[in-house]
N, C-alpha and C positions, 0 to 999 in steps of 0.2 A: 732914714726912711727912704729918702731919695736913691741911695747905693740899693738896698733890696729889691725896689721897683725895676734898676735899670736890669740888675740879675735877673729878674724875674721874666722880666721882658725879653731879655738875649735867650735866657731856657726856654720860651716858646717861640722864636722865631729860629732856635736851635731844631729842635722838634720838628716844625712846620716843613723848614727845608729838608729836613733825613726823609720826611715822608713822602714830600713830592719828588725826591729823586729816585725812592723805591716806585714810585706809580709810574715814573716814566721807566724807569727797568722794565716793568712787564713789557709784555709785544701789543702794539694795540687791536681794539676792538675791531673784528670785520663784520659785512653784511653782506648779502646775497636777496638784490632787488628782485623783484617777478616773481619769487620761487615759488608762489604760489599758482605760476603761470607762463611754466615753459622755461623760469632762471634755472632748472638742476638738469646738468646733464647726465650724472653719476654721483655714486654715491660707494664708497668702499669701508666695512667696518673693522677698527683696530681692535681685534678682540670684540670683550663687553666695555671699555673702558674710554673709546673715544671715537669719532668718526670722522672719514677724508669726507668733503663733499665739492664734486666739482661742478661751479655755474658752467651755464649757458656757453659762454667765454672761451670755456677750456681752462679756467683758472682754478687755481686748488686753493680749499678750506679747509681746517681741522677744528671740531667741534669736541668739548670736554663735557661732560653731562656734571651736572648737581649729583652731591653724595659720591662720584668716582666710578660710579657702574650705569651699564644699561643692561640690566638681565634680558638673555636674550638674543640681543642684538649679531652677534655675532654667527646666530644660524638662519637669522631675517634672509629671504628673499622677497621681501618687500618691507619698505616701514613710510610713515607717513610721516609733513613735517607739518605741525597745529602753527602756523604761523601770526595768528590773530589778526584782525583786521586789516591791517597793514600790508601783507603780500611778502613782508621783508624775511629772511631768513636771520635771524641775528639770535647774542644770549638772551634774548627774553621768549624763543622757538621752544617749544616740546616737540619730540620725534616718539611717534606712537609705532612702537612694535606691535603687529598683530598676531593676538593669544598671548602676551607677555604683561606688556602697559606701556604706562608713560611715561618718560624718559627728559628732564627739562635739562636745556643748554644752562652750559653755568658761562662759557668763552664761547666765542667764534674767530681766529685768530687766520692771516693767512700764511699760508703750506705751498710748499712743493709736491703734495702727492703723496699718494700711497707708497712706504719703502719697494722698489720693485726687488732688492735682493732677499728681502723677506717672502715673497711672492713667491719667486723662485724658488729656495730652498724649501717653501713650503710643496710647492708643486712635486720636488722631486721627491721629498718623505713619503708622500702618498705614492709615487710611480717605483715600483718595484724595478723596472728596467734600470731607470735613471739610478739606480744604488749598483745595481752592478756592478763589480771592480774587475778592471781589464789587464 
């Protein structure tokens, strides 16, 4: 009885550690103080599927919504962020599209920014010129 218990015991403290080493793999949690009040200075949408947000700072955030989508979002030129009492921008934020809805963070993780090569290439799809081959 004594051998089953210690087995038993090494299979959960086997377990315990696989899990805390997968929670520290992920990238940790960020915030964005004041956003309620002058912390956002930009804001760029990835698609419907996630959002750069850059504080006050100049520093970049990427937010991932609950469910995977934010219908929408990606043709906002405005969206709001429900930050609840707090002022803090973190995953417990909703970001309200207007005429769409609401949109709750599931992460807030930090980023380098919007890809600019994506920007780019996107800019030049729309520009007829820029396709011109010389």
């Amino acid at each position: 009885m004594n051998t089953i218990s210690r087995h038993f015991t090494a299979g959960l403290l086997a377990i315990a550690g696989a899990q805390a080493a997968a929670e520290s793999a992920e990238a940790p949690q960020a915030s964005i103080p004041f956003a309620n009040n002058g912390g956002i200075r930009n804001w760029h949408a990835d698609r419907d599927k996630g959002l750069w947000i850059q504080d006050s700072r100049g520093k970049w955030y990427y937010a991932e919504f609950m469910g995977g989508t934010c219908r929408g979002l990606n043709f906002a030129t405005t969206i709001g962020f429900d930050t609840l009492p707090t002022g803090t921008l973190d995953r417990s934020t909703t970001v309200v599209v207007p005429r769409e809805g609401r949109c709750p963070l599931q992460s807030v993780v930090s980023s380098t920014g919007p890809d600019k090569r994506k920007k780019t290439e996107s800019a030049d799809s729309e520009n007829p010129a820029a396709r011109e081959e010389g």
